[in-house]
N, C-alpha and C positions, 0 to 999 in steps of 0.2 A: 418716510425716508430711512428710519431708522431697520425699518422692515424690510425694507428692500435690498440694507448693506448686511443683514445679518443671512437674508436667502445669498445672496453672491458669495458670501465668503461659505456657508455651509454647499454653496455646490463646489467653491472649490475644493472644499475640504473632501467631496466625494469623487471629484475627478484626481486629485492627487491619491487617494488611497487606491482608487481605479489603476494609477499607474507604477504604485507599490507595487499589488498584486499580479500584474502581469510582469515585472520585474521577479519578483517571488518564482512567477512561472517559467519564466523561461530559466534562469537558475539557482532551481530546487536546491535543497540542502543535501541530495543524495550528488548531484553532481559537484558540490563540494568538497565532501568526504572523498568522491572517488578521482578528483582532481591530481591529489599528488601522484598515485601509481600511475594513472596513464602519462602525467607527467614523465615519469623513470620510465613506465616501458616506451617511451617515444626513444627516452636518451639510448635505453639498451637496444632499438632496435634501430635509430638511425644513425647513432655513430656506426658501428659495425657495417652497416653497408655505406655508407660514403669512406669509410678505409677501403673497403673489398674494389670501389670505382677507382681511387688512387691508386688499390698495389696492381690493377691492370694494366697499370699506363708505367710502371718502373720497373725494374729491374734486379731482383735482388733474392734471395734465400732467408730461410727460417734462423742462419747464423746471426751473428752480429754485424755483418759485412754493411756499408751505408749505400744504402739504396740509391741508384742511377734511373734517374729519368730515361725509357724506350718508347717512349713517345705511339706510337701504333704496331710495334713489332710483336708484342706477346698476343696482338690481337691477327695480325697477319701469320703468324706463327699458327696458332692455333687454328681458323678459320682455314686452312692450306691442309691442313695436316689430314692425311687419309684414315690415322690411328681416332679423328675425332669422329670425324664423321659414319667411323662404322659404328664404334660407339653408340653412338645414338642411334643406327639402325637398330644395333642389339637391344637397346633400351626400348625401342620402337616393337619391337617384336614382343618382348616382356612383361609394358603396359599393357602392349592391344592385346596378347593373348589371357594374360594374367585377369586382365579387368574381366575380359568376356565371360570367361568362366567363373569367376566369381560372383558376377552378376544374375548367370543364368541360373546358377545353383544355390544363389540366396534369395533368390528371387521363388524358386522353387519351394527350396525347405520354407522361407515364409508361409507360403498358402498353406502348406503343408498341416504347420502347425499353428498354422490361425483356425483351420479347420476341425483340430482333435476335440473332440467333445472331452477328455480328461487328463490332468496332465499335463498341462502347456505348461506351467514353472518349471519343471522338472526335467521336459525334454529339453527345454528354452539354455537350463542351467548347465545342463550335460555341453550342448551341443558350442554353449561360448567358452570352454575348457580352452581351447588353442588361441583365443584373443590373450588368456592371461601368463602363457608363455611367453617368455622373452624372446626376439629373434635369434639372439646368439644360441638361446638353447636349441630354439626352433632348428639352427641351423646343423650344430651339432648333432640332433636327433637323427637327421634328414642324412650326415654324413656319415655317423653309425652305420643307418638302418640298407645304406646303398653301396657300403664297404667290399670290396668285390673279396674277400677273404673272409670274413664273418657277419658280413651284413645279411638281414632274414629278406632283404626285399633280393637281394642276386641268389642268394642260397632258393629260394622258391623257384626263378625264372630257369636255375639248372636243375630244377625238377623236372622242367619240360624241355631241357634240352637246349635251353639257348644262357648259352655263355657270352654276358655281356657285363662290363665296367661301366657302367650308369655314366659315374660321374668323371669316370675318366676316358669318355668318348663325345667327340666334338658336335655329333648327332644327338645325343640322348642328355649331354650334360644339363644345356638349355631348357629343357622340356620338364626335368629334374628338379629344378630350381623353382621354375613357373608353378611347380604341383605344391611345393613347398610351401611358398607363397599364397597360394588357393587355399591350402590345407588350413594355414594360420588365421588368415584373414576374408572369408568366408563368411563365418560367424558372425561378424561385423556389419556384413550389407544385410545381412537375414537379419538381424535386431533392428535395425533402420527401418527397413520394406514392415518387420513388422508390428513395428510403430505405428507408422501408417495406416497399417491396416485396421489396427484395432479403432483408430480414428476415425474409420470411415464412416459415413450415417447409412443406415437399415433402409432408407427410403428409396434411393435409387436401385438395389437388392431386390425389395420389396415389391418395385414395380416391375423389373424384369422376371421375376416368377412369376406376377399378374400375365403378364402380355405371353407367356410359354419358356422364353428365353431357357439355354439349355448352359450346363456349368460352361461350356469351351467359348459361348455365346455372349455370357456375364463376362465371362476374365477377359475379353479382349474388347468389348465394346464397354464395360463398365468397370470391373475391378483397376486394370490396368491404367486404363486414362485418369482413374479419380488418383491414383496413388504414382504418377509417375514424375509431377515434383518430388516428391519423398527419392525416389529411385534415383534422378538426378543428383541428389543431395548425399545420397552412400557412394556414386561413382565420381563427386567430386573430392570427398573426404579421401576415398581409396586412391583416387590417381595423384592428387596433393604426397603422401605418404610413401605411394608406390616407387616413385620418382627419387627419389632421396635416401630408402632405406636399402645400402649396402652389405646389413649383416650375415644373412645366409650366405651370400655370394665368400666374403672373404671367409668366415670358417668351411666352408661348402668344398668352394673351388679354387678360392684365391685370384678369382680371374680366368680361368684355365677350363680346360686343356685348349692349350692354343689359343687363346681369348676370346673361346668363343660363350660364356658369360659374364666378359668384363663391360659393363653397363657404364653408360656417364659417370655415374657415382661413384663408380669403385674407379673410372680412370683419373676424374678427377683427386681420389682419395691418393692414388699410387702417385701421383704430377707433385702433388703441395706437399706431401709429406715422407714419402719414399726416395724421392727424387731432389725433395725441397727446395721445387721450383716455383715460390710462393705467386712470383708476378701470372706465370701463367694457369698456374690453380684458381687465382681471382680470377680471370678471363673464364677457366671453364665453371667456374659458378656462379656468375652473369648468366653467361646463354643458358643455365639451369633455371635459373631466376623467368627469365624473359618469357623460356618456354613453360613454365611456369601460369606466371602469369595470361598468358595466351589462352593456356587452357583452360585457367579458373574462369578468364574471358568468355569464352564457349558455354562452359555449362550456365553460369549467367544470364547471359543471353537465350539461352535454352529453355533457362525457368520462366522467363518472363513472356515467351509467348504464350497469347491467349489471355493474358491480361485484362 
């Protein structure tokens, strides 16, 4: 009897400690520690956007003035408005051409210099020089350097005879911008892609020199497909980025000439704060938001096929 009340209690004593440990498990002491900061950055990241939901629905400036409920007007406002919608062509023009190029040509330098048998620190270290510029210099550089009175990029082009204002022509301003933009950010997807690369395993390589396979052979039926999460993964960080950062633009151009690179960003920037039309500055940073998130939706779903 007495045998048998001390096995019962020693197995509960092993099923209770059973159910410690899976308590333990499920919250470790690292999720303890890191409890309060996710705590604040929940606070710092969801008050700010449930104000930005409010100031879309009132009415009201960045003064002291007391804000009137507009019920759907800053939304019908905006949504109507022709000055938005080009906008986001422009911006539309500046991601897709911006990414592309940047994509093909870090994609490129990658192999490049996955390939040098000497060197790779050194080229790797040169070539991310323009990630650790700042936009604003970036931008600045860029305005310098296409200054139709002493800039070297127009003083060369009237070497051959064509006299052009870069940046203060409605044709060439945009393309101006985009190269700027390449120029900076570049170096970013080629460290990403060649991340990746260096990750890859020798085996599937190894078998396609077995079988003859030729280098153009390897990169599209083998390099490419093993590394094209990674590739995903540079073109969501850059289009996340791309989409928000108006610095080049306002030292650049300011918007101009004639608006033809004032992007969402930079009109939303002019709406909330030039104009300090707060209600409808939260509206145009919602549908930044939205499209936003759509997009990160995309790549997402991108990575995941083939699963």
């Amino acid at each position: 009897m007495l045998q048998s009340e001390s096995q019962s209690l020693a197995a509960r004593a092993v099923k209770s400690s059973k159910v410690k440990n899976k308590r333990r498990k499920r919250f470790s002491t690292e999720f303890w520690m890191l409890l309060p900061s996710m705590i604040l950055l929940a606070i710092i990241s969801i008050f700010p956007f449930l104000y930005l939901i409010y100031a879309s629905f009132m009415d009201f400036t960045l003064s002291f003035d007391t804000p009137m409920f507009a019920g759907l007007d800053n939304w019908i406002r905006v949504l109507t408005n022709s000055h938005f919608w080009a906008s986001w062509g422009r911006t539309a023009v500046y991601v897709g051409v911006g990414l592309s190029l940047q994509l093909v040509l870090g994609v490129g330098m990658a192999l490049a210099i996955y390939h040098l048998p000497k060197g790779k620190n050194l080229v790797v270290t040169l070539w991310m020089i323009p990630v650790f510029v700042a936009p604003v210099v970036a931008g600045l550089l860029g305005r310098y350097l296409l200054n139709s009175t002493y800039g070297l990029y127009d003083w060369m082009l009237s070497l051959v005879g064509i006299e052009a204002q870069i940046l203060g022509n409605v044709s060439t301003s945009m393309p101006a911008i985009i190269l700027m933009d390449v120029w900076e950010w570049t170096p970013l997807i080629t460290l990403i892609v060649l991340a990746g690369l260096n990750s890859l395993s020798t085996e599937p390589l190894e078998a396609a020199d077995v079988d003859g396979a030729t280098y153009i052979q390897k990169l599209i039926y083998v390099i490419l497909p093993l590394i094209a999460k990674t590739i995903v993964v540079a073109l969501l960080v850059r289009s996340m980025d791309i989409l928000r950062f108006v610095d080049k633009i306002k030292i650049a151009t300011e918007g101009g000439p004639a608006d033809s690179t004032k992007v969402v960003g930079y009109y939303l920037m002019e709406v909330a704060f030039k104009f300090q039309d707060f209600g409808t500055g939260a509206v145009l940073g919602l549908t930044m938001l939205i499209v936003t998130i759509f997009l990160g939706q995309f790549f997402v779903k991108f990575m995941g096929k083939g699963e």
